[in-house]
N, C-alpha and C positions, 0 to 999 in steps of 0.2 A: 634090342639095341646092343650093339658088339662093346663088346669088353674093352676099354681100356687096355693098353701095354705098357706094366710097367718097366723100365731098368733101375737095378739096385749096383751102387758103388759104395764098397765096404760090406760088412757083414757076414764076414768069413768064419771057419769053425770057430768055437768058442766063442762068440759076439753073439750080447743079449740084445740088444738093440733090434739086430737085422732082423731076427726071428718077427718080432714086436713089427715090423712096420708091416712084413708081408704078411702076418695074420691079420690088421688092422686094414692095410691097403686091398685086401680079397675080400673081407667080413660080407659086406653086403651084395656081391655079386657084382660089379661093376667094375673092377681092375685086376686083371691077373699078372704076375709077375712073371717074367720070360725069358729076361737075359740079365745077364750083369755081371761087374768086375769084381769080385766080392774079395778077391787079396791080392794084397805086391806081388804073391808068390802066385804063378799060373798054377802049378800041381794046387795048391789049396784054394784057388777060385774054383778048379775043376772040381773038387771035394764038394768045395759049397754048392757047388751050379746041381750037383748031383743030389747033395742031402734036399736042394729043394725042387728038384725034379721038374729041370728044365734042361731043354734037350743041348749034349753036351758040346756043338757048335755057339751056341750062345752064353756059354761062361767065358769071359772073355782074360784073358792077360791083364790087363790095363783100360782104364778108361777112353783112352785115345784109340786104341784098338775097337772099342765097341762101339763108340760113336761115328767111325768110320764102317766099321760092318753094318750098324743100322742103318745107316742112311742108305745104305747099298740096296736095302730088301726093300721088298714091296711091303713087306707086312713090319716094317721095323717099329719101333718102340716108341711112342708118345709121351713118354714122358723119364724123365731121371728122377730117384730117389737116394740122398747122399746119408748115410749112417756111417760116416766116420768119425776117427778122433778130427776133435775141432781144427786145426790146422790144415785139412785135405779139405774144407769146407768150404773156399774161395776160390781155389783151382778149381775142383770140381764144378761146383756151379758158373763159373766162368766160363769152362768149353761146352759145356751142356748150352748154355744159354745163347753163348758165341754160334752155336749148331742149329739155335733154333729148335732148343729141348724147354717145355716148362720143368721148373723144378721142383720137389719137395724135399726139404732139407728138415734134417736132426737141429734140432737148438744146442749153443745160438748159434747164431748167422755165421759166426765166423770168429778168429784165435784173437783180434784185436781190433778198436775200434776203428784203426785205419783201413782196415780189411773190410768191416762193414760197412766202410761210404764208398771205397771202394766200387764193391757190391751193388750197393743202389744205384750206382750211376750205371754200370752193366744190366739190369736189372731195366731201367726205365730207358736203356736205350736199347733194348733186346726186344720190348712190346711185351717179352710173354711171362707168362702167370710166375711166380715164386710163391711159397708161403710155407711157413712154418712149423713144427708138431710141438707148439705148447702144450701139451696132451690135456691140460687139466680146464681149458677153456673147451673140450668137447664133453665133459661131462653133464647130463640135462639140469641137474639142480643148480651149478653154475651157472649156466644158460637162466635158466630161472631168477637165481639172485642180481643177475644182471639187470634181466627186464622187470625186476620189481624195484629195486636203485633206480632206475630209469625214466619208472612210474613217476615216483614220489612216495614209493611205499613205509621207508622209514625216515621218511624229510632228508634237508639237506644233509648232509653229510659230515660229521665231523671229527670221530675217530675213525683210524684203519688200523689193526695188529694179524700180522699176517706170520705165519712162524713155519718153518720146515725143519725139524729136529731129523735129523740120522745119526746112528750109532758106527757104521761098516765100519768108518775108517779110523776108530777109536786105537786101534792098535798100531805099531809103526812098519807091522810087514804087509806088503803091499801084493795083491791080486793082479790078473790078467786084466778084471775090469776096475782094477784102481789105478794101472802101472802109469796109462797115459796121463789120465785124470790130475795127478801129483806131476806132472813132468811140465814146465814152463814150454817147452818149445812145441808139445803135440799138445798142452789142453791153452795154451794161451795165456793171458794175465790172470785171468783167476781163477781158482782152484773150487772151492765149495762156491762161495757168489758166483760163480760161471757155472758150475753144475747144477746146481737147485735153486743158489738165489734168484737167478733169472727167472727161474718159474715164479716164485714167490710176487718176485715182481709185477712182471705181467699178469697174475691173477688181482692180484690189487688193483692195477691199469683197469684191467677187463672188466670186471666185477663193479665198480665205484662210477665208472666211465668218465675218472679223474686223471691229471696229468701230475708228477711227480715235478718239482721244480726248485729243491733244496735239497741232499742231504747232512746229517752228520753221520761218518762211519766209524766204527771198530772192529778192525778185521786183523787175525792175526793166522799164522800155523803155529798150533798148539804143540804138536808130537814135535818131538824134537828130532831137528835135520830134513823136515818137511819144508821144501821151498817153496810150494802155495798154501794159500791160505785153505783151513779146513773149519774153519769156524769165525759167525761175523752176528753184528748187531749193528743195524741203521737205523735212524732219526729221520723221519719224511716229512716234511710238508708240502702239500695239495696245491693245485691252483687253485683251488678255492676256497686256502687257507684252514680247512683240515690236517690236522696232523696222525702222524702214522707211524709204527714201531714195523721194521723188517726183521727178522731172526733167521740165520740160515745156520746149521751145523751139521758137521758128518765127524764127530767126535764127542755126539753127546750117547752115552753107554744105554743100550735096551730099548732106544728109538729106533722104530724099524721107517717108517715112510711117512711122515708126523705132519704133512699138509694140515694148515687149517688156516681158515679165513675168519677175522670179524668184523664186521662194519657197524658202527654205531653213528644212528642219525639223530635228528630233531626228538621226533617221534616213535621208534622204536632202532631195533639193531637184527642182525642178521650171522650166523654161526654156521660155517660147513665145513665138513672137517674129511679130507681124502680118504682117510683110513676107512670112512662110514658114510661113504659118498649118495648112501639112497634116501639121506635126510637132513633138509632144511631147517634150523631152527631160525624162528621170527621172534623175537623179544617184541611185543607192545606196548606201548606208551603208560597206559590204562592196567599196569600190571599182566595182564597176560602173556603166555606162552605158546604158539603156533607149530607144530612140526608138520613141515611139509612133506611127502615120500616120493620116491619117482614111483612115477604113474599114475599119479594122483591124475583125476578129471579137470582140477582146478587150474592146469597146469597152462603156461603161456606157448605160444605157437614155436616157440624159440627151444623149449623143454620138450614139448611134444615133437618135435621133428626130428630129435634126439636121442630120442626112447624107443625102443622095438619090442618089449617084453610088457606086458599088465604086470601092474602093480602089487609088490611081493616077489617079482622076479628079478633079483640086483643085477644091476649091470655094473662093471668096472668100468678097470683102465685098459681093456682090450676095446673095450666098446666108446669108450671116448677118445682112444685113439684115433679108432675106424669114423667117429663122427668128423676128422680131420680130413679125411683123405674122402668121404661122400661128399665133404663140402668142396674137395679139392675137384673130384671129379667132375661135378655139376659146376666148378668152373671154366671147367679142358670143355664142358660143353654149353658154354655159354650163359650159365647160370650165374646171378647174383653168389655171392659166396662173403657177405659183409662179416660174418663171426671168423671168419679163415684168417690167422695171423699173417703178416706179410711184412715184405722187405721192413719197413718203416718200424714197425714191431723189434724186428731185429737189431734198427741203430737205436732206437732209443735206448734197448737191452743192454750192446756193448757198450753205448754210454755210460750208463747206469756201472756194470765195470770197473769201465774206465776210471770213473770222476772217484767211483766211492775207495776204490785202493791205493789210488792217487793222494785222496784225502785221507785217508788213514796213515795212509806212509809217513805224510809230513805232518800229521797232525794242524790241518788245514781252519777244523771248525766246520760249524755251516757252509755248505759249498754249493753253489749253483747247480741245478744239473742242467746243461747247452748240450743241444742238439747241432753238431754243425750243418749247416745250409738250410734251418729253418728261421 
């Protein structure tokens, strides 16, 4: 079966990201990376096109340059992959998708919720595929905790505390990969809640296979002269009337990457924590304690389809990425791809945003979270 072609836009020297998508997008043999616009600056796309050893007519200037060069070839590019700062994130997938490019886009969707409906409506009048790199819904224990919620494994549902502590940006001088991030017009309305909260989120979403439909926020920027926010605390309740604590911070000192999930049901609860992604804990009812590993036997078809190593051989976040982009590929070929985050994923995301710094601003209380046009 021939390869995939991928295009990358963004991911120029110095960008952590780009690295990350095209080891994730190759891992399994089914997408190789080929062309791409990876900076404003032509000399440093060609830099980039070089450090990843693609031939030096297919680094392109500009996105509109290469989407016109592709379409030109016979062998041109199948697909676009955007890893910029949030704000190139609606242009981009707009000409891509206007071209008749599927896309795979960096989280989130885009710099503001207008942006992301936006989005949808291009998106749903384009036909073709989008979706997302929630990275931490490609992980198999993830996978696993989902279809065991889904069972009835720990009953219905009625706590969620979902928490992502970071340390980086605890101090007030700022990085090449913090500059955008802090900056309202390249990272968007929010600052930490648009950087990680949104993962937080959607692992909650994913995981529980619940819909959020209240918050209360408290979001502030702590360091002083910081214009977004770098540190927050949400109040959720469920549609089905569970409640839920979000924590997001990139100012809390000697957290390095502090994902963790817990879900407490009827009958037992559920514990996974990113840092130590190759174990499940099960809380049961009846007192017991369950640890699940990847690559256990026991594992659901959703865990195993997920896993490429026997048990005892960790897989990360290169490999939960890469479970992103199998799922993406097997839908460029016609495959089911139901665990692939997608547009819709997206607004509820910049929803979620939107409503909760809105509500913090004004000190609102309980706030609805509305999806507009559902």
């Amino acid at each position: 079966m021939a390869k995939l072609k991928m295009a990358m836009v963004g991911g120029g020297p110095g960008a952590f990201i780009g690295p990350v998508h095209r080891i994730a997008a190759e891992l399994d043999g089914q997408i190789s990376l080929v062309a791409g616009a990876f900076s404003s600056n032509a000399a440093r796309s060609k830099e980039a096109g070089a450090h990843y050893r693609i031939a030096a007519d297919r680094a392109y200037s500009d996105l509109d340059a290469l989407i016109a060069a592709e379409a030109a070839r016979p062998d041109g590019v199948d697909f676009l992959s955007i890893v910029t700062p949030n704000h190139l994130h609606l242009p981009a997938a707009r000409a891509a998708l206007n071209a008749g490019l599927p896309v795979m886009s960096d989280k989130p969707a885009t710099a503001t919720l207008d942006e992301a409906l936006e989005l949808r409506r291009i998106v749903r009048a384009s036909g073709q595929p989008y979706a997302l790199t929630y990275t931490y819904s490609g992980y198999p224990l993830v996978r696993e905790a989902r279809a065991r919620v889904a069972a009835g494994a720990i009953g219905a549902v009625r706590k969620v505390v979902v928490e992502y502590p970071q340390g980086w940006l605890a101090a007030g001088s700022e990085g090449k990969q913090a500059e955008w991030r802090v900056d309202p017009a390249r990272s968007g309305l929010g600052g930490c809640i648009g950087d990680i909260g949104v993962h937080a989120f959607h692992l909650a979403e994913f995981v529980t296979g619940l819909t959020v439909i209240e918050l209360l926020a408290d979001i502030a920027a702590v360091v002083p002269g910081r214009q977004l926010d770098d540190d927050c605390t949400v109040l959720l309740r469920f549609d089905n009337g569970a409640r839920g604590v979000l924590m997001a911070s990139q100012i809390s000192v000697g957290e390095r990457n502090g994902l963790r999930l817990r879900v407490y049901g009827e009958t037992g609860g559920l514990d996974w924590r990113q840092e130590s992604p190759n174990s499940l804990i099960l809380h049961h009812g009846d007192g017991r304690t369950e640890i699940v590993q990847a690559g256990d036997a026991t594992l659901g078809p959703d865990a195993q389809g997920a896993s490429r190593t026997p048990g005892g051989h960790p897989e990360g976040y290169l490999e939960a990425f890469a479970n992103l982009y199998k799922d993406f590929a097997g839908l460029l070929r016609g495959q089911a791809a139901t665990l692939l985050p997608g547009i819709d994923d997206g607004v509820r995301s910049m929803a979620f945003i939107a409503t909760a710094v809105e509500a913090s601003k004004s000190g609102a209380g309980w706030t609805p979270l509305l999806i507009p046009g559902e």
